[in-house]
Structures are given as structure tokens and as C-alpha cells.
C-alpha positions as CSV (number, residue, x, y, z in Angstrom):
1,X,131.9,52.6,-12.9
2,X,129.5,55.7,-13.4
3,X,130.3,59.2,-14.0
4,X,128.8,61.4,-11.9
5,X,128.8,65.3,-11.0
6,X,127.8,66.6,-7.6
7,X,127.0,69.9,-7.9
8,X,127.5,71.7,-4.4
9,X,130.5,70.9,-2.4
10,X,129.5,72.1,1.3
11,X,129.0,69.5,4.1
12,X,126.6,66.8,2.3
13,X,128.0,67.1,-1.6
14,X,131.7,66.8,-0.3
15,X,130.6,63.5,1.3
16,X,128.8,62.4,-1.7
17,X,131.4,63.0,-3.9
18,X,134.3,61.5,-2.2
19,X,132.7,58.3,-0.7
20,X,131.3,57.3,-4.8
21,X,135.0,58.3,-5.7
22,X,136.2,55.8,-2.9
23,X,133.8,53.0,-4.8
24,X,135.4,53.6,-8.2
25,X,133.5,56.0,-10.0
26,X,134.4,59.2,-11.9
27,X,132.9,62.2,-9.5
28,X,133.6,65.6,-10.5
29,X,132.2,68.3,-8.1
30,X,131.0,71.7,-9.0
31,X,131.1,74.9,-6.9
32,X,130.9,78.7,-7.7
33,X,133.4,79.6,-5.2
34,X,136.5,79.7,-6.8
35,X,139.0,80.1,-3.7
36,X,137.2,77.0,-2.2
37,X,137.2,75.1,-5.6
38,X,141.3,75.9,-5.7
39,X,142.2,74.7,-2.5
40,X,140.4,71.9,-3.1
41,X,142.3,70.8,-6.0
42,X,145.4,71.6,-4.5
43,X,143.9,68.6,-1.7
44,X,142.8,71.0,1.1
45,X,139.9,70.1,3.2
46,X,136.9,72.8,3.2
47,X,135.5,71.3,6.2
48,X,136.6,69.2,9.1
49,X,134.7,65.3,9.4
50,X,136.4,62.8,11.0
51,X,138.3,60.3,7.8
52,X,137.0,62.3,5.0
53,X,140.5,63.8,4.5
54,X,141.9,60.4,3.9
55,X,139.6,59.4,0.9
56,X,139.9,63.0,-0.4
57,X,143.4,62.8,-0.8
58,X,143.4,59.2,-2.0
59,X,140.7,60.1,-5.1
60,X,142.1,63.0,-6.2
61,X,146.0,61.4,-5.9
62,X,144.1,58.3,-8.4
63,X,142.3,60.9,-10.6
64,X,138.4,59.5,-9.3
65,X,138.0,63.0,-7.7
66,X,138.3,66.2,-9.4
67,X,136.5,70.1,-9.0
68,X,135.3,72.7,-11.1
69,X,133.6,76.1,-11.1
70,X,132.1,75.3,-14.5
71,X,128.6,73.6,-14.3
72,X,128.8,72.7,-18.4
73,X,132.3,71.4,-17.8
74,X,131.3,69.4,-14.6
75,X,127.4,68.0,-16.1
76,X,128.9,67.3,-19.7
77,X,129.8,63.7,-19.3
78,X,127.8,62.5,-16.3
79,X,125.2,60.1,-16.3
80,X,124.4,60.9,-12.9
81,X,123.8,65.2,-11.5
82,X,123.9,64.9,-7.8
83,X,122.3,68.9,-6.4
84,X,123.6,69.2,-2.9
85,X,123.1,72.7,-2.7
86,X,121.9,74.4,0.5
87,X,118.5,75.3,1.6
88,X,118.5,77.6,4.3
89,X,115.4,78.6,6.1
90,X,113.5,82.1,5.3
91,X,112.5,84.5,7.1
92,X,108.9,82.1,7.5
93,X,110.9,79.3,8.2
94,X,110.3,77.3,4.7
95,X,113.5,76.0,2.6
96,X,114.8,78.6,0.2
97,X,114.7,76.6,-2.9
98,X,116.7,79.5,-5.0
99,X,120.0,77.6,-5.7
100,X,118.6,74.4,-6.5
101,X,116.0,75.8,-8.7
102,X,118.7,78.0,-10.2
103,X,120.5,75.2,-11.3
104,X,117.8,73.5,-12.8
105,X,117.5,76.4,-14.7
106,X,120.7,76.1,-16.4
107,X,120.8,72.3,-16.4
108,X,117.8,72.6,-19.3
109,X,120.0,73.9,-21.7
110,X,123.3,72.2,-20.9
111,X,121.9,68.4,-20.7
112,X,122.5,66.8,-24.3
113,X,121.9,63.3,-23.8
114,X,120.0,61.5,-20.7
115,X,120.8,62.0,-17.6
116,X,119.4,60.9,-14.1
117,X,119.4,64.6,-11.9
118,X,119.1,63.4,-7.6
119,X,118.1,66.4,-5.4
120,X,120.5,64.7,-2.3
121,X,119.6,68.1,-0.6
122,X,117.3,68.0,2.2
123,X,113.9,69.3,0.5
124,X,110.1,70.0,1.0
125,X,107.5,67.7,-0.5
126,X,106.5,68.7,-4.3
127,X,110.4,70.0,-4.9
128,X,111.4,67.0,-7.6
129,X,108.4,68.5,-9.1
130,X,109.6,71.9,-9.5
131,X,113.0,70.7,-10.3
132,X,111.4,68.5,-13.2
133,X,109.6,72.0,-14.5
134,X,112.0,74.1,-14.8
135,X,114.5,71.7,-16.3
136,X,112.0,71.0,-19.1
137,X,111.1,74.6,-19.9
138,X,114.6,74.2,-21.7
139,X,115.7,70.6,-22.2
140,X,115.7,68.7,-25.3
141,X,116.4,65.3,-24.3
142,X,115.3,63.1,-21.9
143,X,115.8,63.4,-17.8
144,X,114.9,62.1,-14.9
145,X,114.6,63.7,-11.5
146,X,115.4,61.4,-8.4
147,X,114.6,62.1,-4.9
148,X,117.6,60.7,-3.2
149,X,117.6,62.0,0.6
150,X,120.7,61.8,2.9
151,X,120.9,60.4,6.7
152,X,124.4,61.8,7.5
153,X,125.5,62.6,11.0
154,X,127.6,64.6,11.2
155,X,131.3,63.0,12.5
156,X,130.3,60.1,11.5
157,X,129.5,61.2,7.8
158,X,131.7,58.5,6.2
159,X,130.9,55.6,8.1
160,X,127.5,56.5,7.3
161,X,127.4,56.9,3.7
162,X,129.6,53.8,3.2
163,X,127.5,51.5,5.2
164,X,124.1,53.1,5.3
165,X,120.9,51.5,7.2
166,X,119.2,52.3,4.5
167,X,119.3,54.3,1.2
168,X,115.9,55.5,0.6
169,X,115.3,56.7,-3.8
170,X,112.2,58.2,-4.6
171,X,111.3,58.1,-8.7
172,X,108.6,56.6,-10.8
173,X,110.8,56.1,-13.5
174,X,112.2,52.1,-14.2
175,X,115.2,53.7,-16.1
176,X,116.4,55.5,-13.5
177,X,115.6,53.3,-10.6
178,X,118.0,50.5,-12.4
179,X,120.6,53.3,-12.5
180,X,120.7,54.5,-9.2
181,X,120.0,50.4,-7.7
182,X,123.5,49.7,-9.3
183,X,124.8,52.7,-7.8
184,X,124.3,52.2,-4.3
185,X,124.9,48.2,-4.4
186,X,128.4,48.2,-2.9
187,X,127.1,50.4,-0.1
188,X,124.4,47.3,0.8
189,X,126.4,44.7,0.6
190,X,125.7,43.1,4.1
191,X,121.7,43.4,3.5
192,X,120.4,47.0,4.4
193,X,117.7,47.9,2.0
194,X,117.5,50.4,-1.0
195,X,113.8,51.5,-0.5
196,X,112.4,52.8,-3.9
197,X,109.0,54.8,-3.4
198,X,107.4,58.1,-4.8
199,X,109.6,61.3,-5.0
200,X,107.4,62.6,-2.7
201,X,107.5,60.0,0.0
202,X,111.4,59.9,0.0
203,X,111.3,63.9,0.3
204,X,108.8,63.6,3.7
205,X,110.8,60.5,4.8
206,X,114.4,62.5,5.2
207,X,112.1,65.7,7.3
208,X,110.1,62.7,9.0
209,X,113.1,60.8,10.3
210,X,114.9,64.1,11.7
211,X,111.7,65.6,13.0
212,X,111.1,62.5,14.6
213,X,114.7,62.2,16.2
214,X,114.4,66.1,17.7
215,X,111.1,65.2,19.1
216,X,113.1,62.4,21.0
217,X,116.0,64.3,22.6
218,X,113.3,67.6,23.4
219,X,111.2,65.3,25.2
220,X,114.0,64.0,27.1
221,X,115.0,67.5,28.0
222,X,111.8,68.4,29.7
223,X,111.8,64.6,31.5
224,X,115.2,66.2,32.6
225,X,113.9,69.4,33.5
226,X,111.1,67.8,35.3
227,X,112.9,65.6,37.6
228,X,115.1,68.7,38.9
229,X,111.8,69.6,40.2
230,X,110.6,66.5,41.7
231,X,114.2,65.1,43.1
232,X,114.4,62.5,40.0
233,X,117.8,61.4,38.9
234,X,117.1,61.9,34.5
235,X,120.0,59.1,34.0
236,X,117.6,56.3,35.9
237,X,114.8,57.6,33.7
238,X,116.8,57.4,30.8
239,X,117.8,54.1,31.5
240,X,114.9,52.6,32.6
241,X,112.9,53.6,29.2
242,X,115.4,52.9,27.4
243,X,115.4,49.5,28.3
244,X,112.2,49.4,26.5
245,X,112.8,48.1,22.7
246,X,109.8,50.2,21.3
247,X,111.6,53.3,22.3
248,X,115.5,52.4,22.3
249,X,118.7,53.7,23.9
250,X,119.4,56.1,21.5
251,X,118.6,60.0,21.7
252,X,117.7,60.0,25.2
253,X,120.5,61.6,26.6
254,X,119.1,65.0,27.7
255,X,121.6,68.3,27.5
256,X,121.2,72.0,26.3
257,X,119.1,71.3,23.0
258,X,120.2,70.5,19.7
259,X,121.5,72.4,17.0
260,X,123.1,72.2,14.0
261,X,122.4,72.2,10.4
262,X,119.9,69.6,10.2
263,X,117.4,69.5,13.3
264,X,116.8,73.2,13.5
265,X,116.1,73.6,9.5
266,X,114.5,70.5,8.9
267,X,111.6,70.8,11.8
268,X,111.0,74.0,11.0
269,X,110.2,73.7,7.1
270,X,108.0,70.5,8.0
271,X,105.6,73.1,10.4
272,X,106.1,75.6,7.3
273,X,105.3,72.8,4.8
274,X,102.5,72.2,7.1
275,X,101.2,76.0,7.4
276,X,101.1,75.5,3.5
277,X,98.7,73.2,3.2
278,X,96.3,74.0,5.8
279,X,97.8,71.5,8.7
280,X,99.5,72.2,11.9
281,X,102.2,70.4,13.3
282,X,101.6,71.0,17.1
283,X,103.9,68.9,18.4
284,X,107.1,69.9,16.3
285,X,105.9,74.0,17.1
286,X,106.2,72.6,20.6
287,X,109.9,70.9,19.9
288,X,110.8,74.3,18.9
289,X,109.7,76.1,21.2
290,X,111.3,74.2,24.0
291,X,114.5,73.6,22.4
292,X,114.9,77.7,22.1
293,X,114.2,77.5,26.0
294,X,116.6,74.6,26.6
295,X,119.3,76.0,25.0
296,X,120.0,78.5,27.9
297,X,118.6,76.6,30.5
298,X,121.6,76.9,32.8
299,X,121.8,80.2,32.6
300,X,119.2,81.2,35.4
301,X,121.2,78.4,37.5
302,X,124.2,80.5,37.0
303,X,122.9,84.1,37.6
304,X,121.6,82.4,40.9
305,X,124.4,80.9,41.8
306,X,126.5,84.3,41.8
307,X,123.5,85.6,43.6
308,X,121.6,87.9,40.4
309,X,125.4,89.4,39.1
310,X,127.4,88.2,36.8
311,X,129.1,91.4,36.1
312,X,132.9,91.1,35.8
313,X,132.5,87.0,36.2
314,X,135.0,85.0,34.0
315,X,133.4,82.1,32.9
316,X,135.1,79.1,31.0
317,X,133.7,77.4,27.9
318,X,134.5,74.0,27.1
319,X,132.9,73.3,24.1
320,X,131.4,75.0,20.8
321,X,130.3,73.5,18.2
322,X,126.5,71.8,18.7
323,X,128.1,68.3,18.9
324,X,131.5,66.6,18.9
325,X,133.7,65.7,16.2
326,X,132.5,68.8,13.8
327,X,133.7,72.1,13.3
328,X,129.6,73.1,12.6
329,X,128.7,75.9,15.3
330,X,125.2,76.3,13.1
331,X,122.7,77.0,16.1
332,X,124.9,75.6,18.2
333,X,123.7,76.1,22.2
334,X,127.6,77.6,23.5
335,X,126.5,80.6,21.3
336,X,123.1,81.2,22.7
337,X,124.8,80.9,26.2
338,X,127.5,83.8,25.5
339,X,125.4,86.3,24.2
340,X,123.3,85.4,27.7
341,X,126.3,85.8,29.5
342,X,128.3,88.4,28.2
343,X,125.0,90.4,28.1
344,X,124.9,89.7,32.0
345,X,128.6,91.4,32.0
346,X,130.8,87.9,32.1
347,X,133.7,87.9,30.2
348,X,134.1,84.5,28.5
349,X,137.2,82.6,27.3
350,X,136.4,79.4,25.5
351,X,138.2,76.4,24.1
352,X,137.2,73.5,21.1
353,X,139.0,71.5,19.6
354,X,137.6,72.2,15.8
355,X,135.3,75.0,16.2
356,X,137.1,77.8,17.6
357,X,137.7,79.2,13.7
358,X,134.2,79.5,12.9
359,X,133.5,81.4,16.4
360,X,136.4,83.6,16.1
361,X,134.8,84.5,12.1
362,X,130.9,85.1,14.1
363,X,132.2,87.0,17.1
364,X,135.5,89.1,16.7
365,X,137.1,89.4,19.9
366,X,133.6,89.3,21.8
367,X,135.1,86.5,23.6
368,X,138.7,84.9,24.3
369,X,140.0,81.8,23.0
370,X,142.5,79.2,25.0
371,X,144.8,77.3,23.3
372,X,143.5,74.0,25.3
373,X,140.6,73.5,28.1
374,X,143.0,74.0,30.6
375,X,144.3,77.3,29.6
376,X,140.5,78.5,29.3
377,X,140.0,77.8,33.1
378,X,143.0,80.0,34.4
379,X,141.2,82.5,36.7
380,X,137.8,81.6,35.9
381,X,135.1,82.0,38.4
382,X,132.9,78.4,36.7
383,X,133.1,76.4,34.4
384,X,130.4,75.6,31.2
385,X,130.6,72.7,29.6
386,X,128.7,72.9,26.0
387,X,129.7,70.4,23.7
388,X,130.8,66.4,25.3
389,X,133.7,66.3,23.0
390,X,136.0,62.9,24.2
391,X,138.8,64.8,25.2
392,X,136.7,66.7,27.7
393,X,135.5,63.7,29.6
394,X,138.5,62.4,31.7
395,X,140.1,65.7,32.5
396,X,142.6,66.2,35.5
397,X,140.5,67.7,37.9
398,X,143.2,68.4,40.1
399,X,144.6,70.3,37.7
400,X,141.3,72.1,36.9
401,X,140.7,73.2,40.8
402,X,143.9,75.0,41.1
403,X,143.4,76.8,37.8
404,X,139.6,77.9,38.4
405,X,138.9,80.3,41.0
406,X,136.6,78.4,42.8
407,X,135.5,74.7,42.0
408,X,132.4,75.6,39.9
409,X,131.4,73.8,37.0
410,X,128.0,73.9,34.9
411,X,127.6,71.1,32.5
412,X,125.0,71.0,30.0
413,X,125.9,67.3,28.6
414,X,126.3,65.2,31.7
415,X,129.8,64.3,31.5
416,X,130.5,63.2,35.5
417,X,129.0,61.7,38.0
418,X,127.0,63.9,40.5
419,X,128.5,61.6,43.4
420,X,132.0,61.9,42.4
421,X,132.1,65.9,41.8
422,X,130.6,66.1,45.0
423,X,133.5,63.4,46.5
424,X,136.2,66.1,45.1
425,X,134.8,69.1,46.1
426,X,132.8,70.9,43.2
427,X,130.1,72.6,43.2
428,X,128.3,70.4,39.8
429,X,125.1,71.5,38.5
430,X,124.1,69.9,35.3
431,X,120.7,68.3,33.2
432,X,118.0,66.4,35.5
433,X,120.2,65.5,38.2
434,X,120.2,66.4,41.8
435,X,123.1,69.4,42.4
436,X,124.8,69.0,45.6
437,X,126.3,71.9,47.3
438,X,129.8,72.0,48.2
């Protein structure tokens, strides 16, 4: 059993904290928001991830799990300081470091025996470094700094932290590599590797892999894009490379960009980490540049297909946060397509299962909300389809025609099956497939 503080309770320190609560240790979390920290002791969820509420309530009902707004309180007995803090992009596009350099600040005068301090935030290369300065301008024991990056998707945050492919620790310190190995041993228990390397390494490796992974899915969106041109069907592509076990199944499905928290940040401050020492990242300027693009790419299809004038057009949403099974709307591409439309004149009334909180906060009464996909289609003129939540993919489409105003429906993940929309009617335009007219 370790004791352990996570300081930061947003999307990656909640995780953190609750899945090395479910393995037995003593976590305490620390946050400055006071409201957030009360509801959390009084076992409500901040954020919505798919089984996370079940070990939250379990740890805190056993006493593993607890919260605090007091950083002295939260650090005094830990051996272990996890910093999941955020580190949103500038206005240049590199990570603001503020709050996790902020802390370290403090942490100097508060640690009184030896502790092992993990930046679990995603971070530029050289930011252990910094953390490790400005925790020694006050500290009069002994520390380490760990770079300890995470892989978690987001819906599938649990399942990923308790059975990771891989855990990837980045210190040149044998103390505090023997701390952390016995950490994460019950999370490798069927073989995947704990890679140890240089805390600079495991910081590149966490904006490597996601870099890598947007690079994928924007590449697939211009194959898409390009077979529209040329009369290609994108799913026979897909498949037929995918086949290929150099390049894998996975991330090839092409749609409306990505978005999020991760991909967006994290490929931008690589190109800004790049800018900073003298190298440019052409490729990932070129992933960002396209993904802007793709993220409205239906929308000419739509002004054309109500012939240049959308004015006074109701268009349905289905769909808004940037992927299923999350209440995250961060960059999300259903956004980017309402300020397109309602800028056009379209009124828009939009339904998700999770999200619809966090719009309503963003966007006032900009747009309308439906209590359930089908309520958003009563009177619409077309349908957009945004985010491929389950509950979306095996609707009653007889139900949908006599609630929509015509049989219209724009789908930016690919849901159906060009053939059968076409067998029942609809007009179905969607990502690197053929659109058949009604």
C-alpha cells in the first residue's frame, strides 16, 4: 500500500486517483475549487466516464479515497505527488506550464521528508526539469521528479488505466524507479511492460504517440475526401489497408476531424516545441491545418443541397461531444458546424446523450435542445449526425421520416450503409462515399 496525493482532480487526476484507490492505496486528491472538492466528498461525479462512478463511490464508502482544498494537508503524508494539472495551449500554441510550475513552487517548502513528485500531465520536453528547479529553490530534503505520462481515452479511461499496454516512467533516479515499479505492478500483471527511460524521452513519447495517432485519422480524412472526387468507396480503402499489419485497423475510420482535449493540444505544442528549437514539424502543421478544414466539411454539401440558402432551415443535431461515451465538447466538430450554420441563418436543435450540459453553459439559448434524437428531428428540414454515439446507430428510421421534413440526413461518422439509405428513401450524404440521390 502507498500513500499518495494527486494534486488536480479534472479528467486525468480523477482517473488516477480513483483507479490506485481501487488497488489498495491511500489517495487523497487536491483541488482549489472548493464547490467541486464538496461535492466530491459528498460522492458526486465532476465528470461523466463510463465506470468511474462505481470505483468512486466504492473508495471513498472504504476510506481509500478522500479530497481536499489544502495542498499541505493533501502532500503531508504521501510518498508519492501525482501533478495532473492542466496545460492548456497559449495564444502561440505551447503548453501553459503556470499551474504545474506553481505548485512546484509551493511543494519546496511543504515537502519534509522524501518524496517521489510524477508530472502525469501531458508536458513539453525539458518540463521535469523545470519542475526539479523550482522545487529545489526551496526544499530541504530530498525529491525526485518522475515523468510518468498518461494514455487514456477518453470512455474508456478505466479500462485503460487498470490494464494499460504499457506504462511508460521516465527518471534517472534507482530510488524512485523501485517506487514507482512497485506501484504500477498490479496494473501489469498479464505481461505489458513498464518502460523506464529518461524524463525527457517519456515526456516526447506521450506528444509522439498522440501526434502520431491524429496524423492517422487526418490522412484518412483526405483519402476520404479524395475518393468523393474520384467515385472511390473510403470503407473499401479503409479496409483494404487495413488489412495490412504495418498499418492496422485502428484510426482509419475517416469522419469530421478530431477534437477533444488531447489531439488538438498535444499536436500543437509538439510544432511549438519544435518552433523552439529551430525545427519544423511539417507534417503535424499540415494535420492541423486539415483537421480545421475537415471539421466543416459538410457544410458546403449542405448549403448546396438547399441550393446557396440556409436561411430559416431547421437542421437536427445528433451528436456533440467530439466522441462517444464523454461529456468533453473541447474542440469538438458539432460546434464548429453550428456557428457555420446558424451563421448561414439555420436554426439548430440538437440532442446528446452526455454533452448537452456543457453546450447549453458555451452557447445560451443559441441553439435548442431535444430531450432525445427523436424529438430533435420534429420539423427539421436534415439531419447532422456529429458524434457516432451507440444509441444513434440502429434508430427507427421510420419513425425518423415522418418526423423530419424531408428524408435528409448528413452524417459525418458513417453510421449506415449508402445502399440501404438509398433502399428507404433518403437522401445520405456522408465521408468518402458515393451520395445517391433520392
Amino acid at each position: 500500500m502507498k500513500k499518495i496525493a494527486v494534486v488536480g482532480t479534472g479528467y486525468v487526476g480523477l482517473v488516477t486517483g480513483t483507479c490506485f484507490a481501487e488497488t489498495g492505496n491511500q489517495v487523497i486528491c487536491v483541488d482549489i475549487d472548493a464547490k467541486k472538492v464538496a461535492r466530491m466528498k459528498n460522492g458526486e461525479m465532476p465528470i461523466y466516464e463510463p465506470h468511474l462512478d462505481v470505483l468512486f463511490e466504492r473508495n471513498i464508502k472504504a476510506n481509500r479515497l478522500s479530497f481536499t482544498t489544502n495542498l499541505a494537508e493533501g502532500i503531508k503524508d504521501a510518498e508519492i505527488i501525482f501533478l495532473a494539472l492542466p496545460t492548456p495551449p497559449g495564444e502561440d500554441g505551447a503548453a501553459d506550464l503556470r499551474y504545474i510550475l506553481g505548485v512546484a513552487d509551493e511543494l519546496g517548502s511543504l515537502i519534509q521528508d522524501y518524496k517521489v513528485i510524477v508530472d502525469k500531465s501531458t508536458v513539453p520536453v525539458g518540463t521535469a526539469e523545470k519542475v526539479r528547479e523550482r522545487i529545489a529553490k526551496n526544499a530541504k530534503v530530498d525529491f525526485d521528479v518522475v515523468s510518468n505520462p498518461e494514455f487514456l481515452r477518453e470512455g474508456f479511461a478505466v479500462d485503460d488505466f487498470m490494464k494499460p499496454d504499457r506504462v511508460v516512467i521516465g527518471t534517472s533516479s534507482e530510488r524512485a524507479e523501485k517506487i514507482m515499479e512497485q506501484l504500477y505492478k498490479p496494473f501489469v500483471r498479464q505481461g505489458n511492460p513498464i518502460l523506464f527511460m529518461d524524463e525527457k524521452s517519456a515526456e516526447l513519447t506521450k506528444y509522439a504517440a498522440n501526434s502520431f495517432l491524429a496524423t492517422k485519422i487526418t490522412f484518412m480524412n483526405e483519402i476520404a475526401n479524395f475518393c468523393e472526387l474520384v467515385g472511390a468507396d473510403v470503407d473499401k480503402v479503409r479496409i483494404g489497408i487495413g488489412s495490412d499489419e504495418r498499418i492496422g485497423k485502428r484510426f482509419l475510420f475517416p469522419g469530421i476531424g478530431y477534437g477533444g482535449s488531447c489531439f488538438p493540444k498535444d499536436v500543437q505544442a509538439l510544432v511549438n516545441s519544435g518552433n523552439e528549437n529551430n525545427f519544423s514539424f511539417e507534417i503535424l502543421k499540415a494535420v492541423m491545418t486539415v483537421n480545421e478544414d475537415q471539421k466543416t466539411v459538410l457544410f458546403p454539401k449542405m448549403k448546396n443541397f438547399f441550393r446557396g440558402d440556409l436561411k430559416g432551415k431547421k437542421i437536427a443535431i445528433w451528436g456533440l461531444a467530439f466522441k462517444p461515451d464523454t461529456d468533453d465538447i473541447r474542440e469538438a466538430p458539432a460546434l464548429y458546424m453550428i456557428d457555420a450554420l446558424t451563421n448561414e441563418g439555420a436554426t439548430v436543435t440538437a440532442y446528446d446523450p452526455e454533452a448537452m450540459t456543457n453546450v447549453k453553459a458555451l452557447l445560451g439559448d443559441k441553439i435548442a435542445f431535444a430531450d432525445n434524437e427523436y424529438d430533435a428531428l420534429n420539423g427539421a428540414d436534415a439531419l447532422l449526425i456529429c458524434t457516432e454515439w451507440g444509441v444513434f446507430r440502429n434508430p427507427d428510421f421510420d419513425k425518423m421520416a415522418t418526423l423530419l421534413n424531408d428524408k435528409v440526413i448528413f452524417d459525418g461518422r458513417n453510421l449506415f450503409e449508402v445502399a440501404e439509405m438509398n433502399d428507404r428513401g433518403f437522401y445520405y450524404s456522408s465521408i468518402g462515399r458515393m451520395t445517391l440521390e433520392k
